[in-house]
ChimeraX commands (.cxc) that place a marker at each C-alpha (Angstrom):
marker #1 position 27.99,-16.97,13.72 radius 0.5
marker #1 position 26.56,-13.93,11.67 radius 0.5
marker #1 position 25.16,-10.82,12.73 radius 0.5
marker #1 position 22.59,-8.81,11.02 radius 0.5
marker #1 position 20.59,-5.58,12.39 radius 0.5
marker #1 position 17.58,-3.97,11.40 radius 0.5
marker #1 position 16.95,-0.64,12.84 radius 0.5
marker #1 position 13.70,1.35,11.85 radius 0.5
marker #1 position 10.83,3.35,13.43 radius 0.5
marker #1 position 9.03,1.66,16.31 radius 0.5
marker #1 position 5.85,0.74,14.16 radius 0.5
marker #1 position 8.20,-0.76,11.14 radius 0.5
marker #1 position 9.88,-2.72,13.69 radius 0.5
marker #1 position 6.63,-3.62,15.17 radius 0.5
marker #1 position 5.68,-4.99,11.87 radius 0.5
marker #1 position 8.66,-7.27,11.29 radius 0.5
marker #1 position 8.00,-8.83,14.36 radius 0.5
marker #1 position 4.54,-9.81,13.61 radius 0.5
marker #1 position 5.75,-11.00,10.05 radius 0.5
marker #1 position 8.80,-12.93,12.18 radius 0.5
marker #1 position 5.93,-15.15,13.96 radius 0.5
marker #1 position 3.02,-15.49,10.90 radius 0.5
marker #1 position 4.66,-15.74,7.63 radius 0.5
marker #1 position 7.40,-18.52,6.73 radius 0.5
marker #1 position 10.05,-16.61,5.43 radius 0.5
marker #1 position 9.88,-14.79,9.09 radius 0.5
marker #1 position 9.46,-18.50,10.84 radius 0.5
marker #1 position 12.30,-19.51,8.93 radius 0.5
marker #1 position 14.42,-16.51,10.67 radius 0.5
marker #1 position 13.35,-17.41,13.69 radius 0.5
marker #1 position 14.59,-20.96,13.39 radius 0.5
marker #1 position 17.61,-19.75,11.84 radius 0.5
marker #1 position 18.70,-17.49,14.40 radius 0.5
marker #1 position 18.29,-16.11,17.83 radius 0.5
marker #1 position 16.78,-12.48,17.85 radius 0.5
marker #1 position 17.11,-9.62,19.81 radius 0.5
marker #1 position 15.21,-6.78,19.74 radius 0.5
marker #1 position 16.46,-3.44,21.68 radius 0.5
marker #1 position 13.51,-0.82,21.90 radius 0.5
marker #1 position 14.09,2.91,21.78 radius 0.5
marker #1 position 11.54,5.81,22.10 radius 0.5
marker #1 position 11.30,6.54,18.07 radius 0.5
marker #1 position 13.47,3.82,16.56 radius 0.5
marker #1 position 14.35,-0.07,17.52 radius 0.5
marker #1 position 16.86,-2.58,16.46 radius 0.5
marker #1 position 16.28,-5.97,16.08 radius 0.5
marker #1 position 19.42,-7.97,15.78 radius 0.5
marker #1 position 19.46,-11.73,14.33 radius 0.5
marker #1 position 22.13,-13.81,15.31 radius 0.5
marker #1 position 22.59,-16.63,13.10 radius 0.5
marker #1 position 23.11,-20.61,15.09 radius 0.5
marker #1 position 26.11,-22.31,14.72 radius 0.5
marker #1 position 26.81,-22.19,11.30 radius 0.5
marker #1 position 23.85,-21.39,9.47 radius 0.5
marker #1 position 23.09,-19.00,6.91 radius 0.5
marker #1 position 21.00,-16.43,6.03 radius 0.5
marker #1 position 21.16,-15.01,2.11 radius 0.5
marker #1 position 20.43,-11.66,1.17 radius 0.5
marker #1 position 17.29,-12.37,-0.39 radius 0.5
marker #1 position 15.41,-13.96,2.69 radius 0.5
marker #1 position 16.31,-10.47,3.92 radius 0.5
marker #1 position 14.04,-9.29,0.77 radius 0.5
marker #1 position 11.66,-11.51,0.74 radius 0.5
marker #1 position 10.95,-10.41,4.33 radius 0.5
marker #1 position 10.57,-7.00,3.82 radius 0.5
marker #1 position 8.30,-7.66,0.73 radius 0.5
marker #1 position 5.87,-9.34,2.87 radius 0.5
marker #1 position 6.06,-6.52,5.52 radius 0.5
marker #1 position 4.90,-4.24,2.97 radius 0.5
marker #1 position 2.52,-6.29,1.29 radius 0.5
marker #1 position 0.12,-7.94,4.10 radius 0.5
marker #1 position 1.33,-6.13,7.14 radius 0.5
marker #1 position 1.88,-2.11,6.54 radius 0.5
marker #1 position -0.98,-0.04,6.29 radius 0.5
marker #1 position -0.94,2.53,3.36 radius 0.5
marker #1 position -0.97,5.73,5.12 radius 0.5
marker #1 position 1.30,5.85,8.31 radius 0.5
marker #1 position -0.12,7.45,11.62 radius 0.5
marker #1 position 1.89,10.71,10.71 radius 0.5
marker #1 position -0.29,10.83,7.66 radius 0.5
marker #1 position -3.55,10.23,9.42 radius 0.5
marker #1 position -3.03,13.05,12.02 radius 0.5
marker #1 position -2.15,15.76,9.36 radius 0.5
marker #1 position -5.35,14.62,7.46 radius 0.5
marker #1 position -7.54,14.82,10.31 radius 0.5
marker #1 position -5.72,18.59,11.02 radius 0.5
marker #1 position -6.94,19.52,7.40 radius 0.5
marker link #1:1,2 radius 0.2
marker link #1:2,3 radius 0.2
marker link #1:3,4 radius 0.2
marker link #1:4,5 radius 0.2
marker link #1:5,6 radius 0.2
marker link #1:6,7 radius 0.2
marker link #1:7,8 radius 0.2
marker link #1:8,9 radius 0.2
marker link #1:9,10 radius 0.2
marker link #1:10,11 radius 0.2
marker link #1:11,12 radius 0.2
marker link #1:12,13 radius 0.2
marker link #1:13,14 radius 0.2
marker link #1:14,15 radius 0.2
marker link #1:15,16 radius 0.2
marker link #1:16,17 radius 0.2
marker link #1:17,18 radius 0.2
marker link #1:18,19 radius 0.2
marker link #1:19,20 radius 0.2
marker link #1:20,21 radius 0.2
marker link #1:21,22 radius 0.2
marker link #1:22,23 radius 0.2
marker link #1:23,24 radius 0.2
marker link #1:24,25 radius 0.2
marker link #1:25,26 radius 0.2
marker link #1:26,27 radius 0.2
marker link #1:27,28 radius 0.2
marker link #1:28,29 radius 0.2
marker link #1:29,30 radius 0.2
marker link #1:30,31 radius 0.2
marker link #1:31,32 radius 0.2
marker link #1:32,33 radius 0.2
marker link #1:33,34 radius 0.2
marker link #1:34,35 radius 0.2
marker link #1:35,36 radius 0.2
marker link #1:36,37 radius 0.2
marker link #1:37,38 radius 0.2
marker link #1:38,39 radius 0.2
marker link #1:39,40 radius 0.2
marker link #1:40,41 radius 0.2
marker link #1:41,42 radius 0.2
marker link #1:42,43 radius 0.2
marker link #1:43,44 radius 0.2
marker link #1:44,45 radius 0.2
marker link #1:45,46 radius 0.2
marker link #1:46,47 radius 0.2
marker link #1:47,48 radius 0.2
marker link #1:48,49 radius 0.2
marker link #1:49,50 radius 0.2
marker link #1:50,51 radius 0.2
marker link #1:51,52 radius 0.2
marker link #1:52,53 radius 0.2
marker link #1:53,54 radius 0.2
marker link #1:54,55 radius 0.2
marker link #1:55,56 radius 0.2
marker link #1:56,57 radius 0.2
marker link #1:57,58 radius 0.2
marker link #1:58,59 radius 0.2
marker link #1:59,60 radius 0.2
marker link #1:60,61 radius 0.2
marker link #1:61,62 radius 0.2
marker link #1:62,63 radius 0.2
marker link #1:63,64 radius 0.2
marker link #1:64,65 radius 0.2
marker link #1:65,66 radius 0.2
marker link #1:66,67 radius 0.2
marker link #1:67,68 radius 0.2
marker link #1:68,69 radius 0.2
marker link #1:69,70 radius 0.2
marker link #1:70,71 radius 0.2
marker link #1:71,72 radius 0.2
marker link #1:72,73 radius 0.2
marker link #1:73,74 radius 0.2
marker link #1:74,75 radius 0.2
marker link #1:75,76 radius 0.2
marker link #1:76,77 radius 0.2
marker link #1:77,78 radius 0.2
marker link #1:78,79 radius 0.2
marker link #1:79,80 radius 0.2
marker link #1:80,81 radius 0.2
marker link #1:81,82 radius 0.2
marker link #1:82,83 radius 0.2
marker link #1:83,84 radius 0.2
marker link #1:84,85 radius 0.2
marker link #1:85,86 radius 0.2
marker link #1:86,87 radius 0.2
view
């Protein structure tokens, strides 16, 4: 049994998660392993733990994230919006 962690700001975490239930390289994880998340104020970690002896290659790990950036993150970040709106 493999373990993998991702650990990013809440709202990229918050992403993955949503791509982990609606697209099928993210289903696929969630067959594949059992996943954790721990929550912190500013960052999180989500931890997969891979069943028995399955495997999970490097580029599901990619192909992941390239969703997550394509249909789920918005193109300017809350940070962004708030110093715009200061201007």
């Amino acid at each position: 049994m493999a373990e993998y962690r991702i650990n990013s700001q809440n709202d990229t975490i918050n992403l993955i998660l949503k791509a982990l239930e609606e697209v099928s390289v993210g289903i696929g994880f969630s067959v594949l392993c059992d996943i954790e998340v721990i929550k912190g104020k500013d960052s999180s970690t989500i931890i997969f733990k891979t069943k028995e002896e399955r495997e999970i290659k490097q580029s599901d790990f990619f192909m992941l994230g390239y969703f997550v950036g394509r249909d789920f993150e918005e193109k300017v970040c809350d940070k962004c919006k708030q110093i715009k709106s200061l201007n």
